[in-house]
MOPAC internal coordinates of N, CA, C and O (Angstrom, degrees):
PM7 1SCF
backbone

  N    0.0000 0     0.00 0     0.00 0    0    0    0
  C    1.4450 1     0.00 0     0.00 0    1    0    0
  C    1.5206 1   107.93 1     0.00 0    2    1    0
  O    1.2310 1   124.50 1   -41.32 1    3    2    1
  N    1.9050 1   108.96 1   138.68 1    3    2    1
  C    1.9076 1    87.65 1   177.16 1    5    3    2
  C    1.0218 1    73.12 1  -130.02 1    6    5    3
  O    1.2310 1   131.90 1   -19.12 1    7    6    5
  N    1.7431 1    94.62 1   160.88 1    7    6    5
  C    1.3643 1   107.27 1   165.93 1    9    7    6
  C    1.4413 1   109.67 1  -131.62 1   10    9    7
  O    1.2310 1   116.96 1   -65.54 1   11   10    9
  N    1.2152 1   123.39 1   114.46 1   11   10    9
  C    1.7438 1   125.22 1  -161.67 1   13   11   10
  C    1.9041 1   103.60 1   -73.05 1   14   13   11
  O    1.2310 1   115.09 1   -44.97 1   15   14   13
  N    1.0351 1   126.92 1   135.03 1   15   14   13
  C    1.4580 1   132.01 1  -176.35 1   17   15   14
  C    1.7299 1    92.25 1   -80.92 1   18   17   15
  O    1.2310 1   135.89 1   -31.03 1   19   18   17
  N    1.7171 1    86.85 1   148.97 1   19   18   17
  C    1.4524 1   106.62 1   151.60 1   21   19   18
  C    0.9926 1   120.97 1   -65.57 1   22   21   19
  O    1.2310 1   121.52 1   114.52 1   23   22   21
  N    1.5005 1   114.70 1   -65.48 1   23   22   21
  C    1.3584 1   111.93 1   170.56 1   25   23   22
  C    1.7111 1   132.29 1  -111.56 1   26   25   23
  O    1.2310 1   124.06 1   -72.41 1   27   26   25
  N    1.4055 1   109.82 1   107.59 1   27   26   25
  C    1.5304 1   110.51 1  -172.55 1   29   27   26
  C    1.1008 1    97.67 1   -26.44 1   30   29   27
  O    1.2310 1   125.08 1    -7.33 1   31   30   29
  N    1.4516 1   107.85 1   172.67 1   31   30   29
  C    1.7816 1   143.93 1   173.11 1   33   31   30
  C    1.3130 1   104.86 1  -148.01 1   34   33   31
  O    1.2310 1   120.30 1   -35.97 1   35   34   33
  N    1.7925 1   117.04 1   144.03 1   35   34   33
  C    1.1312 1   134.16 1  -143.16 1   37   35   34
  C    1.8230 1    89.03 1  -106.86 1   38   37   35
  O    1.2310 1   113.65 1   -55.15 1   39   38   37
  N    1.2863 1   129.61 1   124.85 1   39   38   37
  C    1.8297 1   124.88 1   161.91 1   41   39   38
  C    1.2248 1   101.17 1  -123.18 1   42   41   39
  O    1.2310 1   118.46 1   -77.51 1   43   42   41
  N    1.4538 1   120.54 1   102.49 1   43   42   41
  C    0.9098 1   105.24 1  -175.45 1   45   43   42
  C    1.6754 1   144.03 1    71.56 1   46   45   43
  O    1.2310 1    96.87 1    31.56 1   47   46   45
  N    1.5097 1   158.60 1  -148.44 1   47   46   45
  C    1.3256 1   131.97 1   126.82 1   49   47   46
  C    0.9921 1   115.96 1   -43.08 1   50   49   47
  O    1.2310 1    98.52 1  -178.29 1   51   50   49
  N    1.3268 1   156.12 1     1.71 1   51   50   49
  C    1.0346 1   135.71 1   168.18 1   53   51   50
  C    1.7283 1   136.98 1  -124.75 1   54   53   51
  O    1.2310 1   123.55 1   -18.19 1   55   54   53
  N    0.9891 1   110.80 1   161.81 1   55   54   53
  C    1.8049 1   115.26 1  -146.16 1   57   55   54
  C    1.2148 1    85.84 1   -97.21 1   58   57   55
  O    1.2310 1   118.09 1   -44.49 1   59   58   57
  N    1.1797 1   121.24 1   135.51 1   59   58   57
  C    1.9929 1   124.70 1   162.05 1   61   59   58
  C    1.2567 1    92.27 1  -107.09 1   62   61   59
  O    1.2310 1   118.74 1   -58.13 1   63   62   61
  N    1.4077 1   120.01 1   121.87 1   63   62   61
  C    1.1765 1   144.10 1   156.14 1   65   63   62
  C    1.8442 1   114.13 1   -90.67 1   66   65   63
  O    1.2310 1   127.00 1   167.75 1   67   66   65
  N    1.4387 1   104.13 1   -12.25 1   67   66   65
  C    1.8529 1    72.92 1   165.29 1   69   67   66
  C    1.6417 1    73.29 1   179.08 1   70   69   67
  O    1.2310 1   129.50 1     6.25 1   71   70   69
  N    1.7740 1    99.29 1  -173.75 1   71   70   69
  C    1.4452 1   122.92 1  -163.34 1   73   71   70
  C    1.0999 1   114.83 1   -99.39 1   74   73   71
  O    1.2310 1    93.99 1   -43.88 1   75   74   73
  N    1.1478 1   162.58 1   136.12 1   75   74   73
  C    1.4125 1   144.81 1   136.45 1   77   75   74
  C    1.5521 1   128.34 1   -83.06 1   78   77   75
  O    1.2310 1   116.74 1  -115.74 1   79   78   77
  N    1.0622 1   123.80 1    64.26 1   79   78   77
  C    1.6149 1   123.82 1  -179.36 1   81   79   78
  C    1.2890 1   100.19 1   -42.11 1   82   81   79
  O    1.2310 1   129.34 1   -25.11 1   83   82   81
  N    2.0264 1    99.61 1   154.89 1   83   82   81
  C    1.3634 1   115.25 1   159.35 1   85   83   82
  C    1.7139 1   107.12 1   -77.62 1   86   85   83
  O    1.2310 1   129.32 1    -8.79 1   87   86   85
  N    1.6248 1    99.65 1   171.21 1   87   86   85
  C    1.0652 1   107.39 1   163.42 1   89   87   86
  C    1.8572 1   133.13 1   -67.38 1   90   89   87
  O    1.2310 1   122.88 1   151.50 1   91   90   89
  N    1.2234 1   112.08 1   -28.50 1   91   90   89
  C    0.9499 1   128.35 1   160.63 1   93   91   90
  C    1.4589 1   155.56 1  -113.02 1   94   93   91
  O    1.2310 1    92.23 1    14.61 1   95   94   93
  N    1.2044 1   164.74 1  -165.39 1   95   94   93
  C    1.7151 1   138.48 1   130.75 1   97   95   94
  C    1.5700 1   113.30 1  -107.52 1   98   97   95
  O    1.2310 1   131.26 1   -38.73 1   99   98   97
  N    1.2239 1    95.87 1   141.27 1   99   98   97
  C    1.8406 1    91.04 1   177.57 1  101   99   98
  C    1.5645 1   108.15 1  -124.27 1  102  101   99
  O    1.2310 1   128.91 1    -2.52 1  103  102  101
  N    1.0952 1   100.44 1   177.48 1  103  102  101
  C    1.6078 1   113.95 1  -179.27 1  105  103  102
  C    1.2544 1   125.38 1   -21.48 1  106  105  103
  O    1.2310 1   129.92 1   129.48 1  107  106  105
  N    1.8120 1    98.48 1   -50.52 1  107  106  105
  C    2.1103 1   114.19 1  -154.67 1  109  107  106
  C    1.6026 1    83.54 1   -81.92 1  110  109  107
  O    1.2310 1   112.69 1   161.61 1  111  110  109
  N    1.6835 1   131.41 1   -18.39 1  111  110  109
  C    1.7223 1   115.77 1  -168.08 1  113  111  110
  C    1.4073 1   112.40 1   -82.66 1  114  113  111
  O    1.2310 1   127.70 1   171.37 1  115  114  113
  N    1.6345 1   102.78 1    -8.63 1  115  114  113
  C    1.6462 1   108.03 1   168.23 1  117  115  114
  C    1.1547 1   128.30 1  -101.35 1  118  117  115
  O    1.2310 1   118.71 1  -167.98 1  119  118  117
  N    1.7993 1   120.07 1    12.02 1  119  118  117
  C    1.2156 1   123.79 1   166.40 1  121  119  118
  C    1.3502 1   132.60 1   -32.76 1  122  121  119
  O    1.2310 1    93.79 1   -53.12 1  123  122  121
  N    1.1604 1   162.83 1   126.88 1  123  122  121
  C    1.3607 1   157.57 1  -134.70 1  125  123  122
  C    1.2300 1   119.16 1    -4.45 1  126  125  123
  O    1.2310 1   120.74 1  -148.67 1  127  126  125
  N    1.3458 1   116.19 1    31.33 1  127  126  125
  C    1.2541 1   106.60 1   154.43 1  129  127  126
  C    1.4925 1   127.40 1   -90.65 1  130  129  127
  O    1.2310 1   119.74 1   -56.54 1  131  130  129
  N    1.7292 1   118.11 1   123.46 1  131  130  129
  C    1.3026 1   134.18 1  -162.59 1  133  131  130
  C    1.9199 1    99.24 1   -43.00 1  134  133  131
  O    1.2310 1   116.67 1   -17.63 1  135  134  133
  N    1.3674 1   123.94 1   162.37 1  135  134  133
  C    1.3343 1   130.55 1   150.54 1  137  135  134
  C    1.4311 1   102.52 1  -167.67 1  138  137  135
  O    1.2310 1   128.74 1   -23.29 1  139  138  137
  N    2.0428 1   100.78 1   156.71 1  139  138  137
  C    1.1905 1    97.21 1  -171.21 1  141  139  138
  C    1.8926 1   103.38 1   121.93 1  142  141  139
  O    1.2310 1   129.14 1    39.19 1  143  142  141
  N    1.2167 1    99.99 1  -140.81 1  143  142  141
  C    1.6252 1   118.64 1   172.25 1  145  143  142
  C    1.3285 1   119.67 1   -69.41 1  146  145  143
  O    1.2310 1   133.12 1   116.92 1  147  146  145
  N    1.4910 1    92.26 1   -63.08 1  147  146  145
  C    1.8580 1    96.24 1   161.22 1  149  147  146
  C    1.5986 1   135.13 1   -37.26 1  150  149  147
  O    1.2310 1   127.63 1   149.42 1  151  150  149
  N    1.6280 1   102.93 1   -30.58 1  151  150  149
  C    1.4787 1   109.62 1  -152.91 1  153  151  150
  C    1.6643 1   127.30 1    -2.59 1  154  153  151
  O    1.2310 1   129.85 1    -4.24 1  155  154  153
  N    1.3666 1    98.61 1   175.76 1  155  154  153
  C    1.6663 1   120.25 1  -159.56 1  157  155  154
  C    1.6462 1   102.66 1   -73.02 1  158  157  155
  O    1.2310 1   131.04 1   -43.22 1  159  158  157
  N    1.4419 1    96.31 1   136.78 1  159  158  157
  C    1.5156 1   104.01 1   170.09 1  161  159  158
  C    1.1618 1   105.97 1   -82.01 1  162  161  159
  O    1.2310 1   120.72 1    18.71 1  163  162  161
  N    1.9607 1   116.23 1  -161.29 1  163  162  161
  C    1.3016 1   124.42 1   156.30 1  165  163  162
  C    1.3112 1   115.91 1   -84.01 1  166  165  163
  O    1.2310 1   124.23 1   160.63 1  167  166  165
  N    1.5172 1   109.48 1   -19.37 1  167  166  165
  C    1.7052 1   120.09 1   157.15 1  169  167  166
  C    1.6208 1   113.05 1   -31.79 1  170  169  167
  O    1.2310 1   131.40 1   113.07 1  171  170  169
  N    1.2388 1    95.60 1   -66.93 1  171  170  169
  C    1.6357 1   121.10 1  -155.37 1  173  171  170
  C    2.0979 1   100.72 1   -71.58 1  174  173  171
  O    1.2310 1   124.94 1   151.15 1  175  174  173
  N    1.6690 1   108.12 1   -28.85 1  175  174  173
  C    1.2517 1    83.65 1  -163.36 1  177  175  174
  C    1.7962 1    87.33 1   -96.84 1  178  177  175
  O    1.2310 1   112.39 1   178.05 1  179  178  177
  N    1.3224 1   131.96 1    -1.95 1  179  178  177
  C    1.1917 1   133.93 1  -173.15 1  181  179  178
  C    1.4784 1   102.92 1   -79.48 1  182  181  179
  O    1.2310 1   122.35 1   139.98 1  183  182  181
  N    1.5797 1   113.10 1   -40.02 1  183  182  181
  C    1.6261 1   110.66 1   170.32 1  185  183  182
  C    1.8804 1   117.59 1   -78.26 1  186  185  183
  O    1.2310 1   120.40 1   165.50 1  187  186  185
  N    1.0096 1   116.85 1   -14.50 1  187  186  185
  C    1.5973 1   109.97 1   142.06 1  189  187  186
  C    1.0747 1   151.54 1   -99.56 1  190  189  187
  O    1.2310 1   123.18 1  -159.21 1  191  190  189
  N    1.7318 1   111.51 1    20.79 1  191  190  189
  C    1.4185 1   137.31 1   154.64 1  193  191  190
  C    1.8947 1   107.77 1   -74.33 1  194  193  191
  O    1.2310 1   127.59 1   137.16 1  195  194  193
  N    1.2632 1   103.00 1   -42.84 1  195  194  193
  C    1.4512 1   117.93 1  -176.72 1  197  195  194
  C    1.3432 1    97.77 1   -52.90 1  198  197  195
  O    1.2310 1   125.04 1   112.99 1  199  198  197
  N    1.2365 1   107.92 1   -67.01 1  199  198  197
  C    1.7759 1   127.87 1  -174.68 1  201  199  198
  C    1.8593 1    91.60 1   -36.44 1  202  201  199
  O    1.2310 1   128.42 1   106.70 1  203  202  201
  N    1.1794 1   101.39 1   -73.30 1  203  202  201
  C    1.7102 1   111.98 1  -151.58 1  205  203  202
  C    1.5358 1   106.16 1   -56.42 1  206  205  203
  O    1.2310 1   122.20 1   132.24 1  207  206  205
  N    1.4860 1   113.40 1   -47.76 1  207  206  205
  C    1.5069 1   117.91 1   169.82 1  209  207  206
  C    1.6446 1   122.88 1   -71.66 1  210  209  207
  O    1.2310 1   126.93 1   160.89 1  211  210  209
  N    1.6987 1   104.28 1   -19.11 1  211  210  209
  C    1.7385 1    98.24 1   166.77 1  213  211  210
  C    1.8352 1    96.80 1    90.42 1  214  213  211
  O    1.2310 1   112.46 1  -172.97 1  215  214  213
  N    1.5837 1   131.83 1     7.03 1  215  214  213
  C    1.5412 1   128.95 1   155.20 1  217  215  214
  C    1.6125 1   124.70 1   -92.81 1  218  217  215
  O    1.2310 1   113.03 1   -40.72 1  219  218  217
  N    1.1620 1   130.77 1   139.28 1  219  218  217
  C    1.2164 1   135.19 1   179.90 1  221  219  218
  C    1.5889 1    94.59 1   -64.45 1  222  221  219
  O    1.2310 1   138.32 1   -28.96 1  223  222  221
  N    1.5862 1    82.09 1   151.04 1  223  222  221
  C    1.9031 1   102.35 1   167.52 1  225  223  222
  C    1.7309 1   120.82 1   -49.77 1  226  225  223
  O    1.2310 1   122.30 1   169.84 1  227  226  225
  N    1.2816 1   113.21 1   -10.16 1  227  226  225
  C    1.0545 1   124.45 1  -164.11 1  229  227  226
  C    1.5729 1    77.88 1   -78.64 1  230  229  227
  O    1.2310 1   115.63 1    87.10 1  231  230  229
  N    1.4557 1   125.90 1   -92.90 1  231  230  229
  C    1.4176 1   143.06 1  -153.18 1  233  231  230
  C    1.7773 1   107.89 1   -56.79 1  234  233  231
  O    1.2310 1   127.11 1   162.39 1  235  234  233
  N    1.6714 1   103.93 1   -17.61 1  235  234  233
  C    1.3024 1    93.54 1   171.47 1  237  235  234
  C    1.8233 1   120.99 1   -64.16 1  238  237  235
  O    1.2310 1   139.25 1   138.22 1  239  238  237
  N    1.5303 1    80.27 1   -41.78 1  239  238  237
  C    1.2541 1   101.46 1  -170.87 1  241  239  238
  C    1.3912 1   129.15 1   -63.18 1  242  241  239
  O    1.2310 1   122.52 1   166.28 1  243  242  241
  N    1.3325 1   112.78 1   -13.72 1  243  242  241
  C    1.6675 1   135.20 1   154.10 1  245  243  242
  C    1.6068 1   118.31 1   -70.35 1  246  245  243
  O    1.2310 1   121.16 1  -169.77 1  247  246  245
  N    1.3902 1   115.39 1    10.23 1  247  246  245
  C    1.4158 1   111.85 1  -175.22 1  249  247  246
  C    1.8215 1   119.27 1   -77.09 1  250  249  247
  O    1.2310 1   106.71 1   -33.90 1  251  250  249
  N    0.8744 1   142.33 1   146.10 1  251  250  249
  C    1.6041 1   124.98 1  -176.07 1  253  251  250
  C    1.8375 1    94.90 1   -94.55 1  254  253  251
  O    1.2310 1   128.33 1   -25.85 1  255  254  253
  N    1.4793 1   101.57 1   154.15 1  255  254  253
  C    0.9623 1   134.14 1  -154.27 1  257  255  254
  C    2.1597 1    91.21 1   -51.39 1  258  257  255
  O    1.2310 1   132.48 1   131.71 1  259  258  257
  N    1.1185 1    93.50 1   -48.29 1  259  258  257
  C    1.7509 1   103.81 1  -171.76 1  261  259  258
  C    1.7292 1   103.87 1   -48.51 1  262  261  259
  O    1.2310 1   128.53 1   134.88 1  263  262  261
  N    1.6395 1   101.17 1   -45.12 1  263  262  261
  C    1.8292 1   116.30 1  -173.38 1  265  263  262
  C    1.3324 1    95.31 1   -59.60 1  266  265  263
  O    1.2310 1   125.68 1   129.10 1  267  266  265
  N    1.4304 1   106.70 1   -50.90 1  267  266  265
  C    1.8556 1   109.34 1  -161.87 1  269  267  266
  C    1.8117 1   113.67 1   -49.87 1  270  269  267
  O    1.2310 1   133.77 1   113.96 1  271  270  269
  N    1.9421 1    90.99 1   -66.04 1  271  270  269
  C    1.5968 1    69.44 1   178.46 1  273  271  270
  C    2.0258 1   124.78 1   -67.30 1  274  273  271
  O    1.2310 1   112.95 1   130.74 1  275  274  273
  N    1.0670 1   130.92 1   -49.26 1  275  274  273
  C    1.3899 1   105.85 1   147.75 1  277  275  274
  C    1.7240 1   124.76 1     8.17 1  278  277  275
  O    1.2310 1   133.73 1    98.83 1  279  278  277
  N    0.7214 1    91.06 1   -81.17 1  279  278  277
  C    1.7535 1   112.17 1  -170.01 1  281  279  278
  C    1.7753 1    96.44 1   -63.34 1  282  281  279
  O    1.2310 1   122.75 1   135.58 1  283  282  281
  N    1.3396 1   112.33 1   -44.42 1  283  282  281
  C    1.7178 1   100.67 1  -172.88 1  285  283  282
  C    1.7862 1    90.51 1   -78.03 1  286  285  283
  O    1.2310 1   114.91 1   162.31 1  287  286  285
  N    1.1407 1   127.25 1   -17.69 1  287  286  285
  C    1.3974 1   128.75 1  -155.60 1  289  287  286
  C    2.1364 1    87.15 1   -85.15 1  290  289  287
  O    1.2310 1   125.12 1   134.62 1  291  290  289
  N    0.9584 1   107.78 1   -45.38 1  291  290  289
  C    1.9135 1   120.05 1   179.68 1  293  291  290
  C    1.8323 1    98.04 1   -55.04 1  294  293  291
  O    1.2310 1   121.17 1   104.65 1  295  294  293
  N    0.9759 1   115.36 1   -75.35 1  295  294  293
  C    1.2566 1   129.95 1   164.94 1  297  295  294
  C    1.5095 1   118.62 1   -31.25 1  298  297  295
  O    1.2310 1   116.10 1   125.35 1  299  298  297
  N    0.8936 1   125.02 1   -54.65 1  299  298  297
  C    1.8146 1   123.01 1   176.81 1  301  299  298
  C    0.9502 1   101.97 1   -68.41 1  302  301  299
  O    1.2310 1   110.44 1   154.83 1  303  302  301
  N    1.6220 1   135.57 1   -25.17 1  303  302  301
  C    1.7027 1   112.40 1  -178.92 1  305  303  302
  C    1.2804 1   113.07 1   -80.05 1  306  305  303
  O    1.2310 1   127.95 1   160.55 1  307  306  305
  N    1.6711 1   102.31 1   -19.45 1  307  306  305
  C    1.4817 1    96.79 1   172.64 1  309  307  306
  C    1.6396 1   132.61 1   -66.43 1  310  309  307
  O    1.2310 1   139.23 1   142.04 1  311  310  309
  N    1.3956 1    80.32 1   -37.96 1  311  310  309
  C    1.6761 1    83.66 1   172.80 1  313  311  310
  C    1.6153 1   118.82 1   -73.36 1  314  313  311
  O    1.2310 1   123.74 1   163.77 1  315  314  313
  N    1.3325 1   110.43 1   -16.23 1  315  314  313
  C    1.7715 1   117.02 1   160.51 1  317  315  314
  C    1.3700 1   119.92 1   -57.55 1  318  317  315
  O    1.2310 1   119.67 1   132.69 1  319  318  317
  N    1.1310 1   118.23 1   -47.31 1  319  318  317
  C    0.8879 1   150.08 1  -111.57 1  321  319  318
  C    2.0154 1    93.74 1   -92.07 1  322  321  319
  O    1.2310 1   124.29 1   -46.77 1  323  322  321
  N    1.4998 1   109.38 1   133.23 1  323  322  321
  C    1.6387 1    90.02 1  -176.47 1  325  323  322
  C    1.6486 1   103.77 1   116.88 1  326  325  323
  O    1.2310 1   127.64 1   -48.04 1  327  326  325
  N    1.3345 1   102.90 1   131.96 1  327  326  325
  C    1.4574 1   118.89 1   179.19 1  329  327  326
  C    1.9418 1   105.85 1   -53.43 1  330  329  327
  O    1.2310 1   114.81 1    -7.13 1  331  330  329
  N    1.2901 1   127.44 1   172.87 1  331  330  329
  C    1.0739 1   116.39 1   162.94 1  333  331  330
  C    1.9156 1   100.94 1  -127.49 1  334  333  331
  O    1.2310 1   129.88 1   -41.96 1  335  334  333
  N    1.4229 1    98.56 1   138.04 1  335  334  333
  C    1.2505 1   108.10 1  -168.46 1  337  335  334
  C    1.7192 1   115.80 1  -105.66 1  338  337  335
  O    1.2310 1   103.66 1   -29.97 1  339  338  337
  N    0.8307 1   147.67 1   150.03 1  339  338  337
  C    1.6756 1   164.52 1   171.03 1  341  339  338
  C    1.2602 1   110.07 1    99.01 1  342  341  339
  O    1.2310 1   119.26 1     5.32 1  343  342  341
  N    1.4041 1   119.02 1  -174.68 1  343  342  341
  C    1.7449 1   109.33 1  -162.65 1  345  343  342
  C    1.2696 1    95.45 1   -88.02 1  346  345  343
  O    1.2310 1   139.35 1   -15.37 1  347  346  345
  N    1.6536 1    80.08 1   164.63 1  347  346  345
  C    2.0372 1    90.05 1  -179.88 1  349  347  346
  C    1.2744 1   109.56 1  -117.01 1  350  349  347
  O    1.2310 1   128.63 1   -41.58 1  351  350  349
  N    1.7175 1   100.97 1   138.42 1  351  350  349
  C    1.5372 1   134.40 1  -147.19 1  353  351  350
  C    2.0186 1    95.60 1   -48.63 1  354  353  351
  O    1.2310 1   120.10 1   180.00 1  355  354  353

């Protein structure tokens, strides 16, 4: 999935003009990320946007406020995302 930014962000020489998500999320993109009681910040889902698109926290973190939600908005379907399995209550 891409999602082209409104407004580039600078990595380095070079300009990121947009995202490329994976197709999926796996295990290693939920590495310390809290669940449960604790639950996920915008911290937590901004560092597994990084993961999914393949940019350091650094370049996430240059996103403008308009990109961000976008990007947390890409991200929540992922975590929706998926049949639900065992019987229902």
């Amino acid at each position: 999935m891409k999602y082209v930014l409104k407004k580039p962000v600078k990595a380095g020489n070079d300009d990121v003009r947009e995202l490329t998500f994976r197709e999926e999320i796996v295990a290693g993109d939920m590495r310390d990320i809290p669940i449960g009681e604790e639950g996920m910040t915008v911290g937590h889902l901004l560092k597994i946007a990084g993961r999914l698109c393949g940019y350091p926290e650094l370049v996430i973190n240059k996103l403008s406020l308009e990109d961000t939600g976008e990007v947390l908005k890409i991200v929540g379907g992922f975590m929706n995302a998926g049949p639900e399995t065992g019987p229902t209550p």
